[in-house]
C-alpha positions in Angstrom: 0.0 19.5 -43.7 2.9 16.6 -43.9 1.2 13.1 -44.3 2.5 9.7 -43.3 5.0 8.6 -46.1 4.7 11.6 -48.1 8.6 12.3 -47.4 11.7 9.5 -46.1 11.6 11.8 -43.1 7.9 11.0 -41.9 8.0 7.4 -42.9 5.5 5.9 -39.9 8.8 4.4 -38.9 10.4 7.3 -38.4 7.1 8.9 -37.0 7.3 6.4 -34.1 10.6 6.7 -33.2 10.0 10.1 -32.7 7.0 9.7 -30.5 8.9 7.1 -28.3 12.1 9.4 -28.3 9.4 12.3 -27.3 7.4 10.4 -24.6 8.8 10.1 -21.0 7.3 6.9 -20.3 6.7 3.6 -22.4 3.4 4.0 -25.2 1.5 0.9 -26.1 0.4 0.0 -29.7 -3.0 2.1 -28.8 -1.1 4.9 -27.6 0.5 5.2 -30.7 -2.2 4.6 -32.9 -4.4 7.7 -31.2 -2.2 10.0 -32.3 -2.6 9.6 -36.1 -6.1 11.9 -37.7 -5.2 10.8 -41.2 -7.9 8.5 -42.9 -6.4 6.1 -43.7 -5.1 5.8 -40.4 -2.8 3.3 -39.4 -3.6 0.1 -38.7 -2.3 -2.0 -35.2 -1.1 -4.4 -37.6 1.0 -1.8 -39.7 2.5 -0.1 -36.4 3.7 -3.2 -35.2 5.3 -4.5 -38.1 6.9 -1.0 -38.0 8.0 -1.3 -34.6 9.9 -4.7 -35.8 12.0 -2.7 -37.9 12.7 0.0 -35.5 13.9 -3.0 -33.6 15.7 -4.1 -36.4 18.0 -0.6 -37.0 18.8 -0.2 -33.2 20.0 -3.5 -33.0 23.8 -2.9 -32.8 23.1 0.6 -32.0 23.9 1.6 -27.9 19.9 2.1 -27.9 17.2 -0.4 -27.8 13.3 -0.9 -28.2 12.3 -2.1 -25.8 8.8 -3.6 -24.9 7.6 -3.6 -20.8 4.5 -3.7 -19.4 2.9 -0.8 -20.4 4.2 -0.7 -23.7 7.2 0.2 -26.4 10.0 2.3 -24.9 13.5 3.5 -26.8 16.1 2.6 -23.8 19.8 3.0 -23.4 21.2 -0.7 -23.7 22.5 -2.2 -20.6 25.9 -2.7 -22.1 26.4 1.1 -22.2 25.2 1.7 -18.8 28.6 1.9 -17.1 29.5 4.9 -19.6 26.1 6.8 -19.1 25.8 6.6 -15.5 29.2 8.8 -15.4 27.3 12.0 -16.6 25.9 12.1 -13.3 27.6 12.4 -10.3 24.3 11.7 -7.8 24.9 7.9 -6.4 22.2 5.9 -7.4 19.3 5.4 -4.4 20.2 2.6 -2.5 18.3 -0.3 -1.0 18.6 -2.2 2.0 19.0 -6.0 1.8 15.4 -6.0 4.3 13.7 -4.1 1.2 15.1 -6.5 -1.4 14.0 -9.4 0.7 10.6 -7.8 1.4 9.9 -6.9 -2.5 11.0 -10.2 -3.7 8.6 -12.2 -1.8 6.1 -9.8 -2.8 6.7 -10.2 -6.2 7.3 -13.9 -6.3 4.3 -15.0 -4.1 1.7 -11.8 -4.8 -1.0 -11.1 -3.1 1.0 -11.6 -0.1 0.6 -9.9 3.7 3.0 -8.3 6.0 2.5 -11.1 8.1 3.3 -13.6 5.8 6.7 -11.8 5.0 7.3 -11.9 8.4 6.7 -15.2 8.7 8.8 -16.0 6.0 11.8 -13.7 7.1 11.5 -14.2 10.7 11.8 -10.5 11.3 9.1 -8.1 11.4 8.8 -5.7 8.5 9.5 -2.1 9.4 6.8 0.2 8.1 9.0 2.5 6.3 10.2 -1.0 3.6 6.4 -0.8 2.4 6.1 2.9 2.5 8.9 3.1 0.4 7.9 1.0 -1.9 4.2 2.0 -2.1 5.8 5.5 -3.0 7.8 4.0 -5.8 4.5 2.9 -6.8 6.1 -0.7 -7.1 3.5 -2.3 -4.9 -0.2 -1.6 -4.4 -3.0 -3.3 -1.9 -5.0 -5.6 -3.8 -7.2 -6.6 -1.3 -8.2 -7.7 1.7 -7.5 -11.8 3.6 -10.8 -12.2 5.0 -9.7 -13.1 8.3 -9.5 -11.1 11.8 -8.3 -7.9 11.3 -8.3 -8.1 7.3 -4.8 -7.9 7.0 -3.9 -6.4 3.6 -2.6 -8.1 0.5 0.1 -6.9 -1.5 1.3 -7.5 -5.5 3.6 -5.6 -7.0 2.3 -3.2 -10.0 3.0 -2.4 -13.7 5.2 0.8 -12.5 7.4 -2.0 -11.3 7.2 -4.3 -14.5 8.6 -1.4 -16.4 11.3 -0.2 -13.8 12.7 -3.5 -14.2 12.7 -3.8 -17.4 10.4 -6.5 -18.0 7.2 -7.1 -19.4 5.1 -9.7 -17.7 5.7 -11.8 -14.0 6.7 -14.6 -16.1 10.0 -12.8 -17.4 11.2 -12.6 -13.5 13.8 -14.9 -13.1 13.0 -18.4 -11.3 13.3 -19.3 -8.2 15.4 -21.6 -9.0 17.9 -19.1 -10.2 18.2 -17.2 -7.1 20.0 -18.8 -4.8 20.6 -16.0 -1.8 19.9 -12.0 -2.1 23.4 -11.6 -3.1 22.1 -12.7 -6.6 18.9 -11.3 -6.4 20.7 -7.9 -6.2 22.3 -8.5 -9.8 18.8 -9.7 -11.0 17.4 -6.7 -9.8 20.0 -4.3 -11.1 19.6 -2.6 -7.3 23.0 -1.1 -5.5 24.0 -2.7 -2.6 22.4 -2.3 0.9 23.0 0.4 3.7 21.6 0.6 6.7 18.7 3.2 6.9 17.2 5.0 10.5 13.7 3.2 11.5 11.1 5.5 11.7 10.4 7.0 15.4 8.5 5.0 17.7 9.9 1.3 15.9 13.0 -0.2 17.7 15.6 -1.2 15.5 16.9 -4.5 14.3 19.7 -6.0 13.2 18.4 -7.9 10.5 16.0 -5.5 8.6 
C-alpha cells in the first residue's frame, strides 16, 4: 500500500489537492485529516502548512484555493469566469431586486423578522422571496421574538457563506460600500432582476 511521501506523486500536497479536486463541496482541516490511517498520521499543523503551498502553485494559475466557511475548496478564479460560463448555454437563475433587498437585510442585520424587512422596505415580503431562499438553504429560522405571535427570526447560514465565496459575516462588504442595490448586485455576483408570478392567493406589487 502507497504511503504519504513515499513517491513525488503522493506528496501530502499532492494528496490534498486531490481530495479537494475529488470532493464536491469545501473540506475543513478535520475533514482532511480523517481521511489519513497511517501512524504517523498527519498532523493539523502539517496539512495546513501544506495547504499554503497548494496556495502558493495555483497562484497565477486560472484555479484557486480557496478557504469559505465550511472549509478549503479548489475554485475556478473569478477572472476566468466570463470564459467558463460559455460551456453552458443554461442562463444563470435569476433574482429579483425584492429577493436581493430581502437577503441583504437578512444578512446584514441577522436574526431579523419578516416584519422588520417589511418595515424596512415598506412593502410586504411575498412568501415565495423566503421560500426561495430557505430552499437555497441560504437562510434558516433561528428562533423565535418573544412577543405576540412569536414572529420568526431569520440569519442567513454557512450554505450561504460558501455560495458567496466568503468565509465569515465579517468579509461581507460594509454598509458603507453599498450605496443602492444596483451595487449590491455586483457585490453579490447575482444577474439582474425579472419579474417573477406571486404565488396564488397573494396580490401582486409593483415593488417586490
Amino acid at each position: 500500500m502507497p504511503t504519504i511521501g513515499d513517491r513525488p506523486q503522493t506528496s501530502l500536497k499532492n494528496i490534498l489537492e486531490a481530495l479537494l479536486l475529488a470532493s464536491g463541496e469545501p473540506l475543513s482541516v478535520a475533514n482532511l485529516a480523517a481521511v489519513f490511517d497511517e501512524e504517523p498520521c498527519p498532523s493539523a499543523g502539517d496539512i495546513g502548512k501544506a495547504l499554503e503551498e497548494l496556495a502558493d502553485d495555483y497562484a497565477e494559475r486560472g484555479l484557486e484555493l480557496k478557504e469559505v466557511a465550511s472549509g478549503f475548496r479548489l475554485q475556478v478564479r473569478q477572472e476566468v469566469n466570463a470564459w467558463i460560463s460559455r460551456l453552458w448555454e443554461e442562463r444563470p437563475q435569476r433574482y429579483s431586486r425584492a429577493l436581493l433587498e430581502t437577503l441583504a437585510l437578512i444578512a446584514y442585520r441577522q436574526p431579523i423578522t419578516r416584519g422588520d424587512i417589511e418595515e424596512v422596505r415598506g412593502v410586504s415580503v411575498r412568501s415565495n422571496i423566503i421560500r426561495t431562499l430557505q430552499e437555497r438553504e441560504w437562510i434558516r429560522v433561528v428562533g423565535h421574538r418573544d412577543v405576540p405571535g412569536k414572529p420568526a427570526l431569520f440569519a442567513t447560514t454557512r450554505v450561504f457563506l460558501d455560495y458567496f465565496n466568503i468565509k465569515s459575516l465579517d468579509d461581507l462588504p460594509s454598509l458603507a460600500e453599498i450605496r443602492d442595490m444596483d451595487s449590491i448586485e455586483p457585490e453579490l455576483e447575482l444577474e439582474p432582476p425579472v419579474e417573477q408570478p406571486p404565488p396564488v392567493g397573494e396580490t401582486p406589487s409593483p415593488e417586490t
